[in-house]
FIVEX-503534 format. One record per residue (C-alpha): x negated, y negated, z. Coordinates in pm, whole numbers, padded with zeros to 5 digits, always signed. Layout:
N
XYZ
...
// end
This chain:
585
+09135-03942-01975
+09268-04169-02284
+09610-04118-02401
+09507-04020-02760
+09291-03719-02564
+09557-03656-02303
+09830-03620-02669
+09531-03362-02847
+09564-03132-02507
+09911-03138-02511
+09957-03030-02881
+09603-02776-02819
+09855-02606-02572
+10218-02649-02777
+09997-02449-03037
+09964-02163-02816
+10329-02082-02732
+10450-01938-02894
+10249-01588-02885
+10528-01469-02690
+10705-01393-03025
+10738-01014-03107
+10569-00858-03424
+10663-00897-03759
+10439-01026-04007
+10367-01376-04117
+10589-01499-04417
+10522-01829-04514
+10284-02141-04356
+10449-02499-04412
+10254-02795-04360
+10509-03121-04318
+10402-03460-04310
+10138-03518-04595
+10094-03530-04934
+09849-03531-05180
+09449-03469-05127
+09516-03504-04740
+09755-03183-04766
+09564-02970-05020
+09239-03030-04820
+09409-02914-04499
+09621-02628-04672
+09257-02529-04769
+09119-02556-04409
+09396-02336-04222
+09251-01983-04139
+09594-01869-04142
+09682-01978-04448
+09402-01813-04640
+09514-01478-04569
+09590-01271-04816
+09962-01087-04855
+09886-00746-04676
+09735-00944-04409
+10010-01107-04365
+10266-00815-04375
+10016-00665-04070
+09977-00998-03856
+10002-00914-03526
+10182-01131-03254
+09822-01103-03061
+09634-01265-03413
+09883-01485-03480
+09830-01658-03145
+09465-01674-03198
+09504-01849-03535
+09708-02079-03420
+09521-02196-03135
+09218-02248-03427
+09505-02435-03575
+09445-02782-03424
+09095-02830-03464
+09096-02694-03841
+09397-02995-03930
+09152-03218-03768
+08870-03168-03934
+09043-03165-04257
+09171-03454-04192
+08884-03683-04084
+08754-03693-04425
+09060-03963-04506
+08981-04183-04236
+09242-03966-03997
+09089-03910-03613
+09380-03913-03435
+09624-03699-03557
+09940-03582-03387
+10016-03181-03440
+10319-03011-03367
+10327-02603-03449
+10669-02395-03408
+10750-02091-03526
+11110-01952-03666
+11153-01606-03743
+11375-01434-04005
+11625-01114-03959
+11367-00896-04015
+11103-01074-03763
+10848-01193-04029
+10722-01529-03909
+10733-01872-04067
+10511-02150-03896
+10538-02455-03963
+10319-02742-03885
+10409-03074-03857
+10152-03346-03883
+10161-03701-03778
+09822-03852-03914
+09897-04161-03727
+09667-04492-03777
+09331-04440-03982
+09031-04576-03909
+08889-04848-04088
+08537-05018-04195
+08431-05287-03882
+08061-05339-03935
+07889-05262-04286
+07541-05319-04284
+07378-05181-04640
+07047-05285-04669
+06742-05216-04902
+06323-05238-04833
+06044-05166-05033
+05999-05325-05413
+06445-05216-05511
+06532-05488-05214
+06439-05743-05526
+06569-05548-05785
+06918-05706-05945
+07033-05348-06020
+06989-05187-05706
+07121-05500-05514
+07441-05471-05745
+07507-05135-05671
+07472-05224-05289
+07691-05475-05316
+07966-05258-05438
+07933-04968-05166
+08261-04875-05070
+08485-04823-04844
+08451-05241-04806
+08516-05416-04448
+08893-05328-04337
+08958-05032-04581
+09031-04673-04438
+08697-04508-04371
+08718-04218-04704
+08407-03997-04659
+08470-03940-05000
+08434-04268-05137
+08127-04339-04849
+07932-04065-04952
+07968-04079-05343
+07877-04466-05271
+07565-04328-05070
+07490-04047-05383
+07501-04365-05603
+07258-04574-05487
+07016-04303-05450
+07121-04206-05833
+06997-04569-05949
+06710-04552-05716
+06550-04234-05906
+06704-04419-06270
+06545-04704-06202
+06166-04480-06098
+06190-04536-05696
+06085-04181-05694
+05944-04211-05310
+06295-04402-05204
+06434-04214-04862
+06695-04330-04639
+06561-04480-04304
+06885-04509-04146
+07233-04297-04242
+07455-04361-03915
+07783-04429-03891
+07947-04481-03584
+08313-04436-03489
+08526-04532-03241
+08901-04352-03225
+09004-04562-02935
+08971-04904-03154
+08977-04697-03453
+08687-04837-03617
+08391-04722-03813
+08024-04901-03852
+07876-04816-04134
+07430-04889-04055
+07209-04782-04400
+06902-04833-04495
+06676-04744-04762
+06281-04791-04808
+06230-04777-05147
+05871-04711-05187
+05651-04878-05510
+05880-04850-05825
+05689-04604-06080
+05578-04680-06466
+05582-04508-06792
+05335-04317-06908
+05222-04152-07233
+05534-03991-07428
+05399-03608-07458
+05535-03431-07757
+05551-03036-07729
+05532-02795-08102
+05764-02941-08300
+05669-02906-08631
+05666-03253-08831
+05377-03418-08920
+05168-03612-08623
+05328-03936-08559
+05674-03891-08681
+05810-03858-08359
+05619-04117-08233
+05802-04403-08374
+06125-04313-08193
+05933-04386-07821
+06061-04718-07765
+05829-04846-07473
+05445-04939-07422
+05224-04760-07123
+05278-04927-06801
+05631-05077-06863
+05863-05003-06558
+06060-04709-06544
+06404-04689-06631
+06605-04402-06741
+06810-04555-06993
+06488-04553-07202
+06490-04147-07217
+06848-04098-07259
+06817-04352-07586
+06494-04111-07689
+06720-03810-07628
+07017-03966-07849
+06751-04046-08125
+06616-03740-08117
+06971-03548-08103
+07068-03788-08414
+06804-03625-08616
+06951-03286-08555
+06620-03108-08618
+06625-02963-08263
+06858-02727-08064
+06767-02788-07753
+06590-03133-07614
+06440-03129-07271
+06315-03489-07156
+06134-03558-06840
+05928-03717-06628
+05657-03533-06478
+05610-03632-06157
+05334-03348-06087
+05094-03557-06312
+05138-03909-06224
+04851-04127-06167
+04824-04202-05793
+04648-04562-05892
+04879-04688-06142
+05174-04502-06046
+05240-04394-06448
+05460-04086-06473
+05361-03918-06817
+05680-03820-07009
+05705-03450-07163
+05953-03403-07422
+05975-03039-07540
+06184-02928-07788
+06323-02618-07982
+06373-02624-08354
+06717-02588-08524
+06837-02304-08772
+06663-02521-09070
+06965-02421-09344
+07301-02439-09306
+07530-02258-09546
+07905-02316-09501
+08291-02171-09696
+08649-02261-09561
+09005-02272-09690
+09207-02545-09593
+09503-02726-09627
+09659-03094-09579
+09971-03211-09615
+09760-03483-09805
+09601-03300-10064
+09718-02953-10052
+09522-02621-10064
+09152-02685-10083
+08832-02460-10058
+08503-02630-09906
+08144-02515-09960
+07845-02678-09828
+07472-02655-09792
+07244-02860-09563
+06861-02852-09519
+06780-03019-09180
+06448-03089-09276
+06285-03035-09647
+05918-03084-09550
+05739-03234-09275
+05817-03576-09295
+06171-03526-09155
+06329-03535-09544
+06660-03424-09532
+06913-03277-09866
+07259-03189-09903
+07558-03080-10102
+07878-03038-10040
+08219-02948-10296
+08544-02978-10150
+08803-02875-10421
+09165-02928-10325
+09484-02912-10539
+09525-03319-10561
+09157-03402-10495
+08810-03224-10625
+08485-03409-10466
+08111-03294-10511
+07864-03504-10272
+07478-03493-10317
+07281-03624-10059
+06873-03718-10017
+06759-03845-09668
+06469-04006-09505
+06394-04133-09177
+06401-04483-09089
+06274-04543-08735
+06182-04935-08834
+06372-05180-08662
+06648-04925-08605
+06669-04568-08584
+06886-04416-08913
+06785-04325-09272
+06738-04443-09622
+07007-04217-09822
+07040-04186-10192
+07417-04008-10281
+07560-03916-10571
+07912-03832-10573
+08127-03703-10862
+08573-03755-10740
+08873-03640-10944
+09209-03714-10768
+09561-03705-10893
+09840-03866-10710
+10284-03916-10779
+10123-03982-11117
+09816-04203-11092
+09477-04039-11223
+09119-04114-11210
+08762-03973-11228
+08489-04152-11071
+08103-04105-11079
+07918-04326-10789
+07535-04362-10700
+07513-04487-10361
+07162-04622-10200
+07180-04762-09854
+07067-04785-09543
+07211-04684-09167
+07055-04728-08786
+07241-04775-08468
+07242-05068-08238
+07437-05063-07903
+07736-04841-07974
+07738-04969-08320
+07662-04746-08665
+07560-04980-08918
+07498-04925-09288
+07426-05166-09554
+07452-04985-09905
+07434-05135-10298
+07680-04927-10500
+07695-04805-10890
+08026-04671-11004
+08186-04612-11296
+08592-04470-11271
+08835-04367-11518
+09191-04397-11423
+09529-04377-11591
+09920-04210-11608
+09997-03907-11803
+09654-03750-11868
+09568-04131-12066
+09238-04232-11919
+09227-04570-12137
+09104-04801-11862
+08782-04778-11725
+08535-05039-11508
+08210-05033-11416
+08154-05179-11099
+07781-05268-10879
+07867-05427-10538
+07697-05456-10200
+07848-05307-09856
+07826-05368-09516
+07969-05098-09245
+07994-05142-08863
+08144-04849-08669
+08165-04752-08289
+08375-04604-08036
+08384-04529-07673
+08540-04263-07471
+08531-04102-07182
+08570-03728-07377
+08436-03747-07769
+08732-03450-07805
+09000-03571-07624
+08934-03932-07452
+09213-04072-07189
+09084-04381-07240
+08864-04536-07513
+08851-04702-07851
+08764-04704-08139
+08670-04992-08461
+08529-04917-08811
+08498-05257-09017
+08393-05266-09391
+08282-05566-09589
+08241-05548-09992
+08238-05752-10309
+08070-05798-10654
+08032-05987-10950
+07915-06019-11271
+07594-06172-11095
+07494-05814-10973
+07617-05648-11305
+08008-05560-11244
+08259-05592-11513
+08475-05780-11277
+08433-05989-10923
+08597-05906-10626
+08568-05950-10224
+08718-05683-09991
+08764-05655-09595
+08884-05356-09438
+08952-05286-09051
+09090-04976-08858
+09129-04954-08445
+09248-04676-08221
+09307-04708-07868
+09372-04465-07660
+09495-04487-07245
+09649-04287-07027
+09913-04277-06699
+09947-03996-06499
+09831-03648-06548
+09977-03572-06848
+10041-03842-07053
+09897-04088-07297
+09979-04380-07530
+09801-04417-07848
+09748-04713-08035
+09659-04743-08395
+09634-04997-08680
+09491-05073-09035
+09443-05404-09241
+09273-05472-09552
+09259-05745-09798
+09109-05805-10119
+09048-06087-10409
+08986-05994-10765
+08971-06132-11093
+09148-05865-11266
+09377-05617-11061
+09463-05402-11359
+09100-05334-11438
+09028-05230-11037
+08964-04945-10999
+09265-04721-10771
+09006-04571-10532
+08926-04951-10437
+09268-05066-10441
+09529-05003-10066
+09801-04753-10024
+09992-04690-09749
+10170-04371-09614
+10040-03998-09498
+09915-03817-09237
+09703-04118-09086
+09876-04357-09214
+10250-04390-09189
+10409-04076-09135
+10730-03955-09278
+10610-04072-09613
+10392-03878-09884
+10015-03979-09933
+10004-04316-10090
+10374-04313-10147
+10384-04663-10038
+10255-04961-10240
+10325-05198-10522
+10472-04959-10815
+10454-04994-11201
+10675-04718-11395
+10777-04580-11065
+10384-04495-10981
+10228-04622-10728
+09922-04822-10830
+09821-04976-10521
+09800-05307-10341
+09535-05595-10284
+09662-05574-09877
+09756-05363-09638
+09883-05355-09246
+10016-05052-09087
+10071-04952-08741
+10124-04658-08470
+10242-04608-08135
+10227-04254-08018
+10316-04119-07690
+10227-03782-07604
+10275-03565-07272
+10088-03209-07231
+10269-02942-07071
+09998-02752-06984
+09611-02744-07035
+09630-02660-07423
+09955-02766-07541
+10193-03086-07541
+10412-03283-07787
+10476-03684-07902
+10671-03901-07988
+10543-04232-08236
+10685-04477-08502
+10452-04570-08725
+10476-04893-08979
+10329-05055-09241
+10298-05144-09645
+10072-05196-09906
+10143-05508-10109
+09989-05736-10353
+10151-06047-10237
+10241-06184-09862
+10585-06240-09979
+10623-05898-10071
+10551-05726-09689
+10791-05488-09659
+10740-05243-09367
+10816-04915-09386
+10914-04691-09087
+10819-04361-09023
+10944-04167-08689
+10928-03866-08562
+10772-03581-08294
+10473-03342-08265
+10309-03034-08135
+09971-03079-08007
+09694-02829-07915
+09408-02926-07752
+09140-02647-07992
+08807-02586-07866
+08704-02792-08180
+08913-03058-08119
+09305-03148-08167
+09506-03031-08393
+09840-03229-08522
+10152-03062-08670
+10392-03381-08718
+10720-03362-08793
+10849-03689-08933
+11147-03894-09107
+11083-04224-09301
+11357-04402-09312
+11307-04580-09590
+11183-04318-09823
+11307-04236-10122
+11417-03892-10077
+11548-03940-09708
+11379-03601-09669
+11164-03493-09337
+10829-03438-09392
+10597-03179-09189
+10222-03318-09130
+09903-03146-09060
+09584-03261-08917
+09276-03247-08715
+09006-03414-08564
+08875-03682-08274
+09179-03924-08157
+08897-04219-08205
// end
């Protein structure tokens, strides 16, 4: 008999002595000697421990010895999982005054077995595909590491993921052995995987949906007889979702009618109409621009071309906005719209007034992760102090937009970022009353450590050339301060002033640092310092600093903010309380 065996019998019968032990009830089960996933997992595993309090208060000295004779085998099995075969087990028992028992188990998981002899290998048409061979070559656990079932078999669940992704639809695993030795504690690790013929596309098969023949068409981005790859239908399912004509999208291949000869696997793509109108009323309130009511009406399609209109009036006390919007699909090139906007802004702020009127024509798609929109814009803005709206500019200029983000939540990432980038200028050339060249830039980034806690990153830069600044119009022109901005300081309370009013910069550069810790699943708090200034010159930087804490709760529509912050340069050395909502990227 080996010695590892010989130790198992000697702990199988430890276990068992102590049934001698008079009645009393069980109190408590401790489990010494491991932490983490290893100690959950067995805590789960123990009989004994799953029983419930009035079994407990009834356990026999006759059912406690049974249990704990199971005792043994159940660690061990829990424990094999994390590359443990060998364990050593020690079981006692102490009683109290009143007899109830308390056992406690004491667990050596001694040296885990590790990867000797890996061989991962591939036949059929995938052993000379670059995708499946990369996901081979990253099967873990690697030669050396501790033998983690866990890690083996999601490694084992990935490759036959990719295999079906990539159309291998006849793949099946030859060979699935793996071979361990306690004595030299060592585990050989022998796969393999015929792959089978790798299938093609087939037709794209629309179900009802409504829209004129053909419409839908355009978003199918491969030809008949292509190879399969499932990236294709998820980008047909994010088109389609984009549109928001549907409710529900179901996208798959049908295996039932593929051609035998060809191996094409028709697609069928059924889908369920959205509520066509949307009518929508709020109250709200920022810290930004005070009390507000919204209304809003949306018509997800007008007629069967996929036309889409819109209006929307969101009347605050410091800021009154009407949008109109007129939509068509664009499925050339990329997938977005051709949108004609008119919107009508009033907005008062620490003195500064103006009224704008802006037609907007442009033109969006995606590429990648990126949103891009290229626009020509027609505005014409009054602005002044005191109710005196003498200035006013007319203004036609071209745009360029890029935005995108990653995450691994879209309401409350851990880690992820985030970039929106804006190019714009015009001239007399394109009928302005003035030139002028503007770049903005914002970036979030978001990470996490531990369980609860995160770091967020944020910052803002902008910079702009014109040929008169007193003729520009204030909803082009930078400000710093506010609830995304720098906190502690009043919405567009910092910039270049004239009169003591703040009329805005030709730069800007702000910063955040946030750190925030949950105390539970809904609710946490942060800390941050947040920086920045607007300015008209680089000689005249002067950073302002805004700290403070905050309540967090994690809504089922997202966060929500309440900031409580101190500039320290501000004017009125007063705290200031900050509201606000919405995706951290």
């Amino acid at each position: 008999m080996t010695r590892p065996r010989l130790r198992l019998l000697l702990c199988c019968l430890f276990a068992a002595s102590p049934v001698t032990a008079q009645d009393g009830g069980l109190a408590r089960v401790e489990v010494r000697g491991l932490s983490g996933d290893a100690l959950d997992n067995v805590r789960g595993a123990l009989a004994i421990e799953r029983l419930d309090p009035q079994r407990r208060a009834a356990l026999s000295a006759s059912r406690l010895d049974y249990l704990l004779r199971r005792t043994p085998a159940e660690v061990r099995r829990a424990l094999e999982p994390y590359g443990h075969y060998s364990p050593t087990i020690a079981i006692r028992i102490e009683r109290d005054g009143d007899g109830a028992a308390t056992v406690i188990i004491d667990i050596d998981p001694g040296e885990p077995v590790r990867v000797g002899d890996r061989r991962i290998r591939m036949q059929g048409e995938a052993a000379d595909d670059s995708r499946i061979g990369a996901v081979l070559g990253s099967f873990e656990p690697l030669p050396g590491e501790v033998f983690d079932h866990r890690r083996y078999e999601r490694s084992k669940a990935e490759v036959e993921r990719r295999l079906a992704e990539r159309g291998y639809f006849d793949a099946r695993p030859q060979t699935a052995r793996v071979e361990v030795s306690r004595a030299e504690r060592r585990a050989d690790i022998h796969l393999l995987w015929d792959s089978g013929p790798r299938h093609a596309f087939g037709e794209a098969v629309f179900g009802e949906h409504g829209f004129r023949p053909g419409l839908l068409d355009k978003l199918v981005r491969w030809t008949p007889g292509e190879p399969y790859d499932q990236a294709r239908l998820i980008a047909l399912q994010r088109s389609l979702a984009d549109l928001d004509y549907f409710s529900a999208i179901d996208i798959r291949p049908d295996l039932d009618a593929t051609d035998p000869d060809s191996r094409r696997v028709p697609i069928r793509i059924d889908l369920a109409p959205a509520r066509r109108s949307i009518y929508s009323a709020g109250l709200s309130y920022g810290t930004d621009t005070g009390a507000g009511l919204n209304l809003g009406w949306e018509r997800r399609w007008v007629n069967t071309r996929g036309h889409k209109a819109l209006a929307n009036l969101d009347w605050a006390q410091r800021r009154q906005l009407l949008t109109t919007q007129y939509r068509v699909p664009a499925f050339a090139w990329l997938d977005g719209w051709y949108t004609g906007a008119l919107n009508l802004l009033n907005e008062e702020f620490d003195g500064l007034e103006s009224q704008r009127a802006e037609l907007v024509a442009s033109r969006s798609g995606r590429l990648g992760l990126w949103n891009l929109t290229a626009s020509l814009h027609a505005q014409r803005e009054r602005f002044g102090t005191g109710g005196d709206f003498s200035d006013y500019t007319s203004l036609v200029y071209p745009a360029l937009r890029a935005q995108a983000s990653r995450g691994d939540d879209p309401l409350y990432p851990t880690r992820g970022w985030g970039l929106i980038a804006e190019l714009r200028g015009g001239g007399a050339w394109v009928g302005s009353d003035l030139g002028f060249a503007q770049a903005h830039a914002q970036g979030r980034y978001v990470t996490s450590f531990g369980r609860r806690h995160r770091l967020l990153l944020r910052g803002e830069a902008g910079y702009t050339r014109v040929d008169d600044f007193d003729r520009f119009p204030p909803s082009l022109r930078f400000y710093a301060g506010g609830d995304r901005s720098v906190r502690g300081y009043g919405y567009r309370e910092i910039g270049p002033r004239v009169d003591e009013v703040v009329v805005g910069g030709t730069r800007l550069l702000t910063g955040s640092v946030e750190l925030e810790r949950m105390f539970s699943a809904r609710w946490g708090g942060a800390l941050f310092v947040d920086a920045g200034d607007a300015f008209r010159r680089r000689d005249e930087f002067d950073a302002r600093v805004g700290v403070g804490l905050g309540l967090r709760w994690r809504s089922p529509v997202g966060p929500v903010r309440v900031d409580v912050a101190h500039g320290i340069d501000n004017r009125d050395r007063s705290i200031r309380i900050h509201l606000s909502m919405g995706p951290d990227l």
